[in-house]
N, CA, C and O of each residue as an XYZ file, in Angstrom:
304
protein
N       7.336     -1.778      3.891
C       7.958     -1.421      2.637
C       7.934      0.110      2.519
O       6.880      0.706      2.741
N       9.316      0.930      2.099
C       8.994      2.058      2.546
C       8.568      2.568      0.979
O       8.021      1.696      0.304
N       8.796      4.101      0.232
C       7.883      4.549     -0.828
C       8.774      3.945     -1.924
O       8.107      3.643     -2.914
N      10.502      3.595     -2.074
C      10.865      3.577     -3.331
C      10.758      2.407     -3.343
O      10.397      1.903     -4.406
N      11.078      1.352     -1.954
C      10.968     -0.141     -2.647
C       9.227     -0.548     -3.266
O       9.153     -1.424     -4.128
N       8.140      0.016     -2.857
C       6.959     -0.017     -3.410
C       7.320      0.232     -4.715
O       7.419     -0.739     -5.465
N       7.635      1.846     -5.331
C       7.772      2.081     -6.405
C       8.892      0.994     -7.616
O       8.908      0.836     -8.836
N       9.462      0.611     -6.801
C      10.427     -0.739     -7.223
C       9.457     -1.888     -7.772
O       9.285     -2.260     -8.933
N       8.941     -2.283     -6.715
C       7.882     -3.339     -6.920
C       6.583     -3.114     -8.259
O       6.149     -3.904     -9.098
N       6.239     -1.561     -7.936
C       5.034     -1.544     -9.171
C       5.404     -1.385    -10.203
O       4.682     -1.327    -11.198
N       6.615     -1.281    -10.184
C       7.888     -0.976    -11.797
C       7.761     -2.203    -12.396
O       7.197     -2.401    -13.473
N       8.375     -3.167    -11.581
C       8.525     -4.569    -11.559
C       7.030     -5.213    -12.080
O       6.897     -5.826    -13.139
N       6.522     -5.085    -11.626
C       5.009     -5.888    -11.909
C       4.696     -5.283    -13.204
O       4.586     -6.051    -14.159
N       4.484     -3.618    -13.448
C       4.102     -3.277    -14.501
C       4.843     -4.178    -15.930
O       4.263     -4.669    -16.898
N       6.182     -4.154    -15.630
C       6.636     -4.179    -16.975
C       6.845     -5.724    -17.232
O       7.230     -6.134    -18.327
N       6.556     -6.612    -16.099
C       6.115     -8.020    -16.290
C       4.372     -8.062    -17.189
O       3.932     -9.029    -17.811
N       4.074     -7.486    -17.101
C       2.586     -7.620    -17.719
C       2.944     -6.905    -18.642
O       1.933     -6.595    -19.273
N       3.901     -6.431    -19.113
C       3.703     -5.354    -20.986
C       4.739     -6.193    -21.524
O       4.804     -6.286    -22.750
N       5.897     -7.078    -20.512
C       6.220     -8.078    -21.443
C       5.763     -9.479    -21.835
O       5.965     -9.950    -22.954
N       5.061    -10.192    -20.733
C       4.133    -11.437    -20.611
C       2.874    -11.335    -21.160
O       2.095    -12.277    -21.016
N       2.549    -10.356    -21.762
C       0.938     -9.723    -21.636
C       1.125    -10.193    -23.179
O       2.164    -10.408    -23.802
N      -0.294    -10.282    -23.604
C      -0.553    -10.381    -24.738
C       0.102     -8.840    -25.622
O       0.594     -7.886    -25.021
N      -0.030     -8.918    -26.885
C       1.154     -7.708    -27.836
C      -0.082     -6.587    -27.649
O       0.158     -5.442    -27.267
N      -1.820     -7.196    -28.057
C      -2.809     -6.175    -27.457
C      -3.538     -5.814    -26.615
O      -4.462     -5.001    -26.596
N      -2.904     -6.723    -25.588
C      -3.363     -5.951    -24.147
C      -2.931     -5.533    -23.249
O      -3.512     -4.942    -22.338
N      -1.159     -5.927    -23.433
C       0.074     -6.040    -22.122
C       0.204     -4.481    -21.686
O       0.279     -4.082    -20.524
N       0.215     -3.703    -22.834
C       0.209     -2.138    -22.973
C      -1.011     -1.546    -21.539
O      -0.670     -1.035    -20.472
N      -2.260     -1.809    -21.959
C      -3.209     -1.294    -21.384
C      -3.243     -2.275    -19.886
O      -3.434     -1.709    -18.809
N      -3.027     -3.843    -19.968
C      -2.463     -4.268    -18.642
C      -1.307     -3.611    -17.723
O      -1.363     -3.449    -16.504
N      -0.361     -3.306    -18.496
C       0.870     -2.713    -17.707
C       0.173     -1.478    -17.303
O       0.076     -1.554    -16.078
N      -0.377     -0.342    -17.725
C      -0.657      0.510    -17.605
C      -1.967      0.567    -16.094
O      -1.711      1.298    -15.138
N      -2.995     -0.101    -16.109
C      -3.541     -0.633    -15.182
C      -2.767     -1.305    -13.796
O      -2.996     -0.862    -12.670
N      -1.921     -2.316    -14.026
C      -1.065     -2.843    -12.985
C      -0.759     -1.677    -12.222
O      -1.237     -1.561    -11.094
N       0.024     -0.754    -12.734
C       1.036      0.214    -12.540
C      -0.174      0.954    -11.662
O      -0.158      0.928    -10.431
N      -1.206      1.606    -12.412
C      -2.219      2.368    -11.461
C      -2.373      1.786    -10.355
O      -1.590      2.033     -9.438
N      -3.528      0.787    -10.174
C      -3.625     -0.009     -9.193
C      -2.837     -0.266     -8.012
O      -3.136      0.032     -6.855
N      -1.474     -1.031     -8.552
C      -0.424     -1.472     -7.469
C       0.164      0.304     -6.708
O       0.315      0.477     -5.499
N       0.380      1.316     -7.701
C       0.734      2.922     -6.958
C      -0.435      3.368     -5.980
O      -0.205      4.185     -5.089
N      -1.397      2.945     -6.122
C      -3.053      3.454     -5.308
C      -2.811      2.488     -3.825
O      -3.398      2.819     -2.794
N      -1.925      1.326     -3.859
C      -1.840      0.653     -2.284
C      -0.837      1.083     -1.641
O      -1.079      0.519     -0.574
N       0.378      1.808     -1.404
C       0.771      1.984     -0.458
C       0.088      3.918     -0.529
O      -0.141      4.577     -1.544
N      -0.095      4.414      1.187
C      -0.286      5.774      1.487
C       0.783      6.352      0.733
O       0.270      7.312      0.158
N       2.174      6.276      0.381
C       3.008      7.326      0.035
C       3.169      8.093     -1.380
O       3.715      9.164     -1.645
N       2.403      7.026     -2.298
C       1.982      6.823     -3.694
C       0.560      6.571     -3.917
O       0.251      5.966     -4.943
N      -0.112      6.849     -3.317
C      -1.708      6.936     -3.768
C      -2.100      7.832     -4.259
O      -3.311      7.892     -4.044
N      -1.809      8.524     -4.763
C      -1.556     10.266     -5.554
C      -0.603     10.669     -6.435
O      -0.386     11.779     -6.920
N       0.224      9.061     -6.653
C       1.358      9.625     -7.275
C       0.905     10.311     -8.806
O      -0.074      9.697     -9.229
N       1.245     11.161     -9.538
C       1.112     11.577    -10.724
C       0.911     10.574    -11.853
O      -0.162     10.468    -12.447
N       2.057      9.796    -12.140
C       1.691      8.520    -12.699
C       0.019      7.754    -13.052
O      -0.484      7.115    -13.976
N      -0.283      8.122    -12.101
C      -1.320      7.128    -12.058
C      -2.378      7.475    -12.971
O      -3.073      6.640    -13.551
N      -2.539      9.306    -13.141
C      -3.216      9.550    -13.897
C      -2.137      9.944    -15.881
O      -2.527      9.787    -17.038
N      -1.206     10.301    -15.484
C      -0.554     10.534    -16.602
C      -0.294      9.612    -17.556
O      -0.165      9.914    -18.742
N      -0.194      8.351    -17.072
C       0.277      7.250    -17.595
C      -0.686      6.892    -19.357
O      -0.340      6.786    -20.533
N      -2.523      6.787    -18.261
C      -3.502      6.871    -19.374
C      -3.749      8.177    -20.136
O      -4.416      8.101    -21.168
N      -3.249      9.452    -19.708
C      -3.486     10.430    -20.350
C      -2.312     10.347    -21.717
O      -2.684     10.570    -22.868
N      -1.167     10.067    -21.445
C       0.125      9.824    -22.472
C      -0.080      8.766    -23.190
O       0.745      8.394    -24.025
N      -1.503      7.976    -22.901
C      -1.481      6.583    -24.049
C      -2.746      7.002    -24.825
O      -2.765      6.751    -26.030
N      -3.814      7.621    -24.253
C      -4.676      7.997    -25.084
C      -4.801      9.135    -26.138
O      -5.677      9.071    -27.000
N      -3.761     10.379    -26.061
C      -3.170     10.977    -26.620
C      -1.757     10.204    -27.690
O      -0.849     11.001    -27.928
N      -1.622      9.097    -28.149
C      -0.863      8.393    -28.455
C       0.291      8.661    -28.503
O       0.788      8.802    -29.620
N       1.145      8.831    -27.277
C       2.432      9.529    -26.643
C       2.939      8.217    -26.139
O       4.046      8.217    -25.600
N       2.482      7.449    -26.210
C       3.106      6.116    -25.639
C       2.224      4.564    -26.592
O       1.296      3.834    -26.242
N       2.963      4.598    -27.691
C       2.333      3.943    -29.113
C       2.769      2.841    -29.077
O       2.053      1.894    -29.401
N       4.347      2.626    -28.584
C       4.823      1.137    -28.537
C       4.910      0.842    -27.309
O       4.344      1.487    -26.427
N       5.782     -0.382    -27.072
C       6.184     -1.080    -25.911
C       6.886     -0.510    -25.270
O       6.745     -0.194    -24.088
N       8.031     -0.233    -26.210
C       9.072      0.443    -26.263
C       8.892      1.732    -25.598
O       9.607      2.018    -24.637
N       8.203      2.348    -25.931
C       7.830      3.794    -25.358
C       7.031      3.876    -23.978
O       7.042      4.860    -23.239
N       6.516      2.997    -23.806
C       5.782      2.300    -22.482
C       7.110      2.136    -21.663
O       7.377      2.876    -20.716
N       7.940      1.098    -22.096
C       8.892      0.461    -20.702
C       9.767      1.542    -20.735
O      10.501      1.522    -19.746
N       9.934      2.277    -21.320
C      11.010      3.380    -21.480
C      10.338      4.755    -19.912
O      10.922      5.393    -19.036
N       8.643      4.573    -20.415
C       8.322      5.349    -19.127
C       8.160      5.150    -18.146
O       8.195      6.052    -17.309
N       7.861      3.619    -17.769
C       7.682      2.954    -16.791
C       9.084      2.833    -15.597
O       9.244      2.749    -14.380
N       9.776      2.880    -16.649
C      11.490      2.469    -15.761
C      11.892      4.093    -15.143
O      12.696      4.263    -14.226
N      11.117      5.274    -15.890
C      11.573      6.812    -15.463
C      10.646      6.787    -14.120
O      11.100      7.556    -13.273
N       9.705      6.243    -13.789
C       8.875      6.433    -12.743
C       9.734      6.631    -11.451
O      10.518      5.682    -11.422
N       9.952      7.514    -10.276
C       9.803      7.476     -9.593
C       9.635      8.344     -8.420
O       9.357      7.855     -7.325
């Protein structure tokens, strides 16, 4: 799998867990997924994301869902 279909895939997974996910946990699940699944392939194990993601939610820069899948889909 080369770096964008990965990044395809952890897109995909993330925003299955912020929509399947419970309303108070799918947020902080998606957000986790997304880390995690970017940390397994070498080309994205560093990607920026990984740390920005929790820095933009704990600073409450990413408050809804909405604002979540909106960043999740800019990833790449």
């Amino acid at each position: 799998m080369n770096r964008a279909e990965h990044v395809a895939w952890v897109k995909e997974r993330a925003l299955k867990e912020l929509e399947y996910g419970d309303p108070g946990t799918g947020p902080t699940r998606a957000l986790a997924s997304l880390s995690s699944d970017l940390r397994k392939h070498p080309d994205t194990a560093d990607h920026p994301a990984i740390v920005l993601g929790f820095q933009l939610a704990m600073n409450q820069h990413l408050k809804t869902p909405e604002q979540l899948r909106e960043w999740i889909e800019g990833i790449n």
